[in-house]
C-alpha positions as CSV (number, residue, x, y, z in Angstrom):
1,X,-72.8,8.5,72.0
2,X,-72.8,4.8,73.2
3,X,-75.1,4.4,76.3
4,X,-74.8,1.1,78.7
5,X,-77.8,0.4,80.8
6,X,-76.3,-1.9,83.4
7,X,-80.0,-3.5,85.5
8,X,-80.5,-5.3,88.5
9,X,-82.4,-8.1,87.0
10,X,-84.9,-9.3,90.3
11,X,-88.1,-7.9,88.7
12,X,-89.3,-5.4,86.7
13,X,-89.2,-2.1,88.3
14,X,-85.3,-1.3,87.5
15,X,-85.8,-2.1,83.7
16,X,-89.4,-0.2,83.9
17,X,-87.6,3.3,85.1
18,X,-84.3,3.0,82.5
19,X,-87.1,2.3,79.4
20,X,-87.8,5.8,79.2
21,X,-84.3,6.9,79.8
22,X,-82.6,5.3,76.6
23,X,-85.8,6.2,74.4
24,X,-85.6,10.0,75.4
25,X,-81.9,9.7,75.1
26,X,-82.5,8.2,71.2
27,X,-85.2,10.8,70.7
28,X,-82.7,13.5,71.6
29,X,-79.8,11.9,69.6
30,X,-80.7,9.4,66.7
31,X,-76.5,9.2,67.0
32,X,-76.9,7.8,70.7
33,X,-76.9,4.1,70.9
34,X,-78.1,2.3,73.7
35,X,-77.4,-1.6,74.8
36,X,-78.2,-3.1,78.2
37,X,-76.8,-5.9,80.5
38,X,-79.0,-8.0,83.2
39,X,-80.3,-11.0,84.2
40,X,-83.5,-13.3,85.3
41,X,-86.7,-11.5,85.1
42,X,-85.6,-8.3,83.3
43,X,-83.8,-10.3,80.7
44,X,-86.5,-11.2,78.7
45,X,-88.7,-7.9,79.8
46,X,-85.8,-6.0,77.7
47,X,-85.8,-8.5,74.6
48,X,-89.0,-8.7,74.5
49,X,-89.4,-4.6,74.1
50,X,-87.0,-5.4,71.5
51,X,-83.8,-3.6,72.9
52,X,-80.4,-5.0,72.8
53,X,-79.8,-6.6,75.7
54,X,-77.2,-9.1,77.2
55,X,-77.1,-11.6,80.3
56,X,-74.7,-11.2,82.9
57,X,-74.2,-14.2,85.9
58,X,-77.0,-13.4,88.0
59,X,-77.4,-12.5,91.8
60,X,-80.4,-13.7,93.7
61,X,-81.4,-14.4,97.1
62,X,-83.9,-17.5,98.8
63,X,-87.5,-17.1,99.0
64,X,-89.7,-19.6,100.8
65,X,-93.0,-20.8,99.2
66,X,-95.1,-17.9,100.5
67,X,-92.8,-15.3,98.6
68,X,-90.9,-14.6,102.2
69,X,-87.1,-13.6,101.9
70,X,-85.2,-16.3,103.2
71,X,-82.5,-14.9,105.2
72,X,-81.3,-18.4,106.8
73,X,-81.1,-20.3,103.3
74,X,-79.7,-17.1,101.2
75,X,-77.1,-16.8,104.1
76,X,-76.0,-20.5,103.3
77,X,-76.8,-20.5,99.8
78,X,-76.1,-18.7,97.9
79,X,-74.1,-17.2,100.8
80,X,-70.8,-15.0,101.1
81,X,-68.7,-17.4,99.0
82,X,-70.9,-18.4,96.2
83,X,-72.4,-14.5,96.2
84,X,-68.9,-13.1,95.9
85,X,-68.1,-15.6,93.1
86,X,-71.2,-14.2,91.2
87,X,-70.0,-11.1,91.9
88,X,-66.8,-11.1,90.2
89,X,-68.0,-13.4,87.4
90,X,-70.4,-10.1,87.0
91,X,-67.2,-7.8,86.8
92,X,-65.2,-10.1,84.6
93,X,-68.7,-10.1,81.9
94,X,-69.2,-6.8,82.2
95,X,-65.4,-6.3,81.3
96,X,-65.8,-8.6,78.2
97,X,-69.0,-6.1,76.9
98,X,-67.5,-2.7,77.5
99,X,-64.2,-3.9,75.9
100,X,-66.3,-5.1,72.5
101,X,-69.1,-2.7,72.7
102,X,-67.3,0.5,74.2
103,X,-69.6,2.5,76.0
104,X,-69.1,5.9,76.3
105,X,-71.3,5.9,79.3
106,X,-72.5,3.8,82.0
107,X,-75.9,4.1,83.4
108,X,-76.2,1.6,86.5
109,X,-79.3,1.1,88.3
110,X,-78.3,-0.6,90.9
111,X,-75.6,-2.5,89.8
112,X,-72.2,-2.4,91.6
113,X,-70.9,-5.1,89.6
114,X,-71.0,-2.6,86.3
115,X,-69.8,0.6,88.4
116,X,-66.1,-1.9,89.1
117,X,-65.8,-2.8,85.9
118,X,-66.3,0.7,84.2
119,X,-63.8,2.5,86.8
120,X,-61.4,-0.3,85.7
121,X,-61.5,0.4,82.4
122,X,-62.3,4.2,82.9
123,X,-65.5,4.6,81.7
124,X,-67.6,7.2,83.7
125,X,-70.5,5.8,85.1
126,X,-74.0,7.3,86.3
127,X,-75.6,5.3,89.6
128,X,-79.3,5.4,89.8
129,X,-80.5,3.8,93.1
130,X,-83.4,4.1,95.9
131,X,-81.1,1.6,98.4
132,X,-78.0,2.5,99.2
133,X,-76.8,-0.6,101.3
134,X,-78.4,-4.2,101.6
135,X,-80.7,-4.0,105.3
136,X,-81.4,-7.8,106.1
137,X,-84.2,-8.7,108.5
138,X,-83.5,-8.7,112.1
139,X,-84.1,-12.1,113.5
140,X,-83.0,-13.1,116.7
141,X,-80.7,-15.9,115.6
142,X,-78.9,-13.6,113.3
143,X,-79.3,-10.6,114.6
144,X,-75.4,-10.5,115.1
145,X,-75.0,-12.0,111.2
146,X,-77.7,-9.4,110.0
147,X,-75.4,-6.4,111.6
148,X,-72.2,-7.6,110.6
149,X,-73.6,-7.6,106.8
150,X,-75.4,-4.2,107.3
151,X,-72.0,-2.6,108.2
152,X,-70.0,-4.6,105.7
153,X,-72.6,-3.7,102.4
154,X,-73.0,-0.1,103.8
155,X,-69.2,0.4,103.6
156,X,-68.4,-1.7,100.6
157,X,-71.6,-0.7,98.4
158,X,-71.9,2.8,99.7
159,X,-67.9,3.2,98.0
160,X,-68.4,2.1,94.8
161,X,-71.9,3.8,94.4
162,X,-70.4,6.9,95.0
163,X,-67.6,6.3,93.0
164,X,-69.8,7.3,90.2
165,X,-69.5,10.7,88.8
166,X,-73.6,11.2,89.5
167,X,-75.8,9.2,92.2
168,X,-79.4,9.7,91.4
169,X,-81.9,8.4,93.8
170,X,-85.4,8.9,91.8
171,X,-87.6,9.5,94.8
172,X,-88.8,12.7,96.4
173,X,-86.2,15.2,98.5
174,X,-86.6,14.9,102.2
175,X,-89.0,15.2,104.0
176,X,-91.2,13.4,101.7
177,X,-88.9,10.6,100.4
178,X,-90.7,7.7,100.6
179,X,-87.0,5.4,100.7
180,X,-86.0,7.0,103.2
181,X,-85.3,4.0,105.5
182,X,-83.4,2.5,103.0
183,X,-81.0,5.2,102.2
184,X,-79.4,5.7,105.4
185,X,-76.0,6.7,104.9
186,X,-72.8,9.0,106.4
187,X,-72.8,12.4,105.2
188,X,-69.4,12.2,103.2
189,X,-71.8,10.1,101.3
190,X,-74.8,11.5,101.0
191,X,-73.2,14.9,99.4
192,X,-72.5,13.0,96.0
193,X,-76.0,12.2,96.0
194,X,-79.0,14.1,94.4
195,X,-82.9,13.4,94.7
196,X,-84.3,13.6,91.1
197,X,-88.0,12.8,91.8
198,X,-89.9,9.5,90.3
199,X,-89.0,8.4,86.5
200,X,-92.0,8.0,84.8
201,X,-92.7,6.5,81.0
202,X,-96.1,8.2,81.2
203,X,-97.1,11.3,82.9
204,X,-100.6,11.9,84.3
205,X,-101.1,14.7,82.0
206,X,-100.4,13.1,78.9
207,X,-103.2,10.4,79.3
208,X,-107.3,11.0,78.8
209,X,-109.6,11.7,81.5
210,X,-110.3,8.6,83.6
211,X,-114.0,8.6,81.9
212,X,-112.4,8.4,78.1
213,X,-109.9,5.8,79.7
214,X,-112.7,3.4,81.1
215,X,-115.5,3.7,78.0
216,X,-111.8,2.7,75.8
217,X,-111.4,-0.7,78.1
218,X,-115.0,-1.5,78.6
219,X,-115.2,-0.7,82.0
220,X,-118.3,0.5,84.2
221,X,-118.3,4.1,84.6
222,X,-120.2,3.4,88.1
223,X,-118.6,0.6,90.0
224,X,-115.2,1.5,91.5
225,X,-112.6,0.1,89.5
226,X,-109.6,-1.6,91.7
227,X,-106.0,-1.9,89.6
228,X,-103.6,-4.7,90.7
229,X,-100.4,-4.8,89.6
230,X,-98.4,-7.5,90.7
231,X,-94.8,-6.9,91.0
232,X,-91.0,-8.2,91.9
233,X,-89.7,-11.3,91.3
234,X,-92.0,-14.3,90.2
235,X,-90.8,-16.5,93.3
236,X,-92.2,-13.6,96.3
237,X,-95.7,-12.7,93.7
238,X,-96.9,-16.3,92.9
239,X,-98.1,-17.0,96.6
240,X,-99.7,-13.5,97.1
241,X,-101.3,-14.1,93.5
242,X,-103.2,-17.0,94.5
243,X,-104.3,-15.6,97.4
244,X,-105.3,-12.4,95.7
245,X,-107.4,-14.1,93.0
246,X,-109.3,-16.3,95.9
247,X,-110.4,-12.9,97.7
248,X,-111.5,-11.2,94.8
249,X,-113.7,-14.2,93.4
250,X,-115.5,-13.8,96.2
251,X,-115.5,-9.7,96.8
252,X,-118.4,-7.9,96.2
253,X,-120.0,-7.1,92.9
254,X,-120.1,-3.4,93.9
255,X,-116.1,-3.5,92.9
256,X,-114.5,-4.1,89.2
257,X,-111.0,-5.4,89.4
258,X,-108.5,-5.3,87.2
259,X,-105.1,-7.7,88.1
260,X,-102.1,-8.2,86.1
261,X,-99.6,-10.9,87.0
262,X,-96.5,-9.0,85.4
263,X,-95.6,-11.6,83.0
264,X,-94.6,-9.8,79.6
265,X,-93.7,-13.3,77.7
266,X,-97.3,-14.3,78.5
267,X,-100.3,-14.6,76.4
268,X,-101.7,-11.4,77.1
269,X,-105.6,-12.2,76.6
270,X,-107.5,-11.5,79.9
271,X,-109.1,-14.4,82.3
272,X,-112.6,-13.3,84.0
273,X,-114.0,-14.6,87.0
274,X,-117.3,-12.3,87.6
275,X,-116.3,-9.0,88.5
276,X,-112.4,-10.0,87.9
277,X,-110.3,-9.5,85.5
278,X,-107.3,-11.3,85.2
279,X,-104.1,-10.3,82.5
280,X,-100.7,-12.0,82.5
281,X,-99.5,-8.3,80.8
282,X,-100.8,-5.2,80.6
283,X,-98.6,-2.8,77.6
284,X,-100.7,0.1,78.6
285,X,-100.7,-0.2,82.6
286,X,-101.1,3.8,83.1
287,X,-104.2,3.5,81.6
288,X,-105.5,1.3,83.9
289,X,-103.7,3.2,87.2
290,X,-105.1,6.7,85.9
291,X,-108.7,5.4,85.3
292,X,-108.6,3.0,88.9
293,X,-109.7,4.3,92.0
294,X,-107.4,2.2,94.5
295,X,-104.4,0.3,93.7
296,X,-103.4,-3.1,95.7
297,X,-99.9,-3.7,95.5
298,X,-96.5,-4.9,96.7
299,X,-94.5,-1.9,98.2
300,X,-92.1,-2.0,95.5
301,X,-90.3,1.5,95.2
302,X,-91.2,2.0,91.3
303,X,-95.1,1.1,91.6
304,X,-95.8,3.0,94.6
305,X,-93.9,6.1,93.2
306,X,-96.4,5.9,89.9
307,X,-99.3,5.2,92.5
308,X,-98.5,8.3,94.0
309,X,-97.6,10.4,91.2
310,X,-100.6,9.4,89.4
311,X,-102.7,10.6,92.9
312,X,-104.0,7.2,93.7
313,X,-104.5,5.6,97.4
314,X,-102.7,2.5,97.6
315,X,-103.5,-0.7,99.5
316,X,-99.4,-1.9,100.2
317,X,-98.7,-5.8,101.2
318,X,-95.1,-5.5,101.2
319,X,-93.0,-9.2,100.8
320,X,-92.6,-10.8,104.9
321,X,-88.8,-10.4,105.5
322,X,-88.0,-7.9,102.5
323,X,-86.5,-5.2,104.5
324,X,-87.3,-2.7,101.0
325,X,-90.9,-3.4,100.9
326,X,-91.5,-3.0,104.5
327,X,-90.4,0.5,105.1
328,X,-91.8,1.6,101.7
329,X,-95.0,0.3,102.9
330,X,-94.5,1.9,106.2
331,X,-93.4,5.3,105.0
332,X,-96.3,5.3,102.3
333,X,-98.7,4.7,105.6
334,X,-96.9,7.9,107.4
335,X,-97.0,10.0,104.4
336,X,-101.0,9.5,104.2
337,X,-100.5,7.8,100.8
338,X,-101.4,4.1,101.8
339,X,-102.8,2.0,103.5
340,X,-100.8,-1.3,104.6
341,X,-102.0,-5.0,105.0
342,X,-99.4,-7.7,106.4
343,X,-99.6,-10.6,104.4
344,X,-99.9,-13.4,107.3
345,X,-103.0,-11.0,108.4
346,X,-104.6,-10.8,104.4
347,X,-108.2,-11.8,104.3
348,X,-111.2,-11.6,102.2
349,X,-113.1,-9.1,105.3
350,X,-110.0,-7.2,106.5
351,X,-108.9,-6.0,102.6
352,X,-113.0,-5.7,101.7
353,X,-112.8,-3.2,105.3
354,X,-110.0,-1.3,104.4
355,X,-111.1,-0.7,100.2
356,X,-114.4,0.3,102.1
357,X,-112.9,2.8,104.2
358,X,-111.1,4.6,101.5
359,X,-113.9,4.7,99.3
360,X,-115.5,6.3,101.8
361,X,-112.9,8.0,103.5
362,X,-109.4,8.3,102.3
363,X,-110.2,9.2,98.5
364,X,-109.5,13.4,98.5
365,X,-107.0,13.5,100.9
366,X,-104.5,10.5,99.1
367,X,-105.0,12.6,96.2
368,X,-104.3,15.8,97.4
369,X,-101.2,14.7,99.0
370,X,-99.8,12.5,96.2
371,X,-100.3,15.7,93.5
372,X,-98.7,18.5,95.4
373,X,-95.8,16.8,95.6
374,X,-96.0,15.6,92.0
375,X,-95.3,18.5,90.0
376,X,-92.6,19.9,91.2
377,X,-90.5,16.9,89.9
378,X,-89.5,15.3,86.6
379,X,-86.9,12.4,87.1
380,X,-87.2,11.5,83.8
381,X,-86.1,14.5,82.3
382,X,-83.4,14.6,85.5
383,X,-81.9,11.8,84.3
384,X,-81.6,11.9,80.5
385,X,-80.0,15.4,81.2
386,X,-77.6,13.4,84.0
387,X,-75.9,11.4,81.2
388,X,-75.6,14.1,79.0
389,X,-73.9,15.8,81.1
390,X,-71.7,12.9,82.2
391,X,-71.1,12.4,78.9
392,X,-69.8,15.6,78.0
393,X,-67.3,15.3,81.0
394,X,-65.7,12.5,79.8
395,X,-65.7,13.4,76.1
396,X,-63.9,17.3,77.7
């Protein structure tokens, strides 16, 4: 069986979840094959893990220097024109690929672009997605802009994602989803849909105690050990990276912190600055999150879902003006998973009060929470049995 992974390409976290997908599909099958298509910062996350992977035009939106979406600019530039161009030169590359390469199944995370082409050459495809339709910021300027596109991406996008044999979203079933905000949709939809739970490389379970994990890595055993992963796009991370590395400089020696900038090309040996530790790439992240005791993050859906699957409270400073982040952030805070920090409002003595007061606090309950809903779920398994099954369909 030939398996297309078709990516969104703005980060990490939609290449981080398919990974594990095509390796348990190859472990399954030695016959399955497995290629994938993106663009920009998955591109070379794929190479560089040595799977085969072609570029496809890519589709980006405006950020201003401190990381902030820029609705104004992306509405003019790339705007509806230019974005719809990109669009279709998407389609016609993705057409030129399947037609050479054959796929006898299309996994899309998040890719419309992919879905179009495979129904045109009829190709069944498999959707994996935690946003159904595009939400842009409401400003008061656009507010009438930002509802018009809303309604148009929630029609247009919610038709071909569900013009996929199988939608999966890999989050957890209502009422603890944590994407909830961002998966509104009408009920004809929402019935092709199926919650599979969190995709994860690495399971809890399969790693050492957080003891073995620190005495591997050099860490102190007694100091509370803070992990950083910084993820998304490099544009919205660089600001909040320098900021980041100013604060914890200067934070107390009580803490040991661990940061990693998400750069997989980069030299990987670590930077210190006293009690910091700085990586440009980490291979073995779930180390570092099962030995931490917080995690500071962005609220990006696939590192909050392996914060709380891994039973870890989470300091969230979701992107300004990235609709996504902010009501992951938000619904990690209601759930009793997270904490939340505004990025305008990020100091040295307002993150130093909040890491004291889940020290102190928080620590039992986040866990608590974040491991009953854990094991009832494997997305990972979910998913590799998805395109089986699709798979089988088309081949009946």
């Amino acid at each position: 069986m030939r398996i297309e992974f078709a990516l969104c390409g703005l980060g990490l976290g939609h290449a981080g979840r398919c990974i594990p997908i095509a390796k348990g599909l190859q472990n399954r099958d030695e016959n399955n094959k497995v290629f994938f298509t993106t663009y920009k910062d998955a591109l070379s996350y794929l190479r560089l893990a040595g799977l085969p992977t072609l570029e496809v035009p890519a589709v980006d939106f405006q950020v201003k220097p401190d990381g902030t979406v820029d609705f104004r600019r992306t509405a003019f530039n790339p705007g509806p024109f230019v974005a719809s161009f990109s669009f279709l030169r998407q389609i016609a590359r993705e057409i030129e690929i399947m037609k050479v390469l054959k796929p006898d199944v299309l996994v899309s995370d998040s890719r419309a672009s992919a879905i179009v082409a495979a129904k045109m050459l009829g190709i069944q495809a498999l959707c994996i997605l935690n946003q159904f339709q595009v939400v842009i910021p409401r400003r008061t300027h656009y507010l009438r802009l930002a509802k018009f596109t809303d309604a148009m991406s929630l029609t247009i996008l919610g038709k071909i994602w569900t013009s996929s044999t199988e939608v999966l979203i890999p989050d957890f079933p209502p009422p603890a989803t944590i994407s909830s905000a961002n998966l509104r949709m009408p009920e004809n939809f929402r019935k092709k849909t199926r919650f599979i739970g969190p995709i994860l490389p690495i399971r809890p379970e399969e790693l050492p105690d957080g003891t073995t994990i620190r005495k591997k890595h050099d860490l102190d055993l007694d100091r509370p050990l803070i992990f950083v992963p910084i993820s998304g796009p490099m544009k919205e991370k660089a600001y909040l990276t320098r900021i980041l590395t100013k604060i914890f400089s200067d934070l107390s020696e009580d803490y040991q912190i661990v940061m990693t900038l998400g750069r997989p090309r980069s030299e990987s040996k670590p930077v210190q600055h006293g009690n910091l530790t700085i990586f440009n790439w980490i291979p073995n992240r779930f180390e570092y999150l099962k030995a931490s005791d917080i995690v500071i993050s962005r609220a990006g859906h696939g590192t909050l879902m392996q914060t709380i699957c891994y039973g870890k409270p989470a300091i969230l400073i979701p992107t300004p003006s990235h609709t996504e982040q902010i009501n992951n952030a938000k619904r990690g805070e209601e759930l009793g998973v997270a904490m939340v920090i505004e990025q305008e409002k990020l100091t040295m003595e307002k993150l130093h009060n909040v890491v004291e007061k889940i020290i102190l606090e928080g620590d039992g309950l986040f866990k608590s929470n974040a491991l009953r809903q854990l094991t009832e779920f494997d997305g990972l398994k979910e998913a590799i049995e998805a395109t089986e099954r699709v798979a089988l369909k088309i081949k009946g």
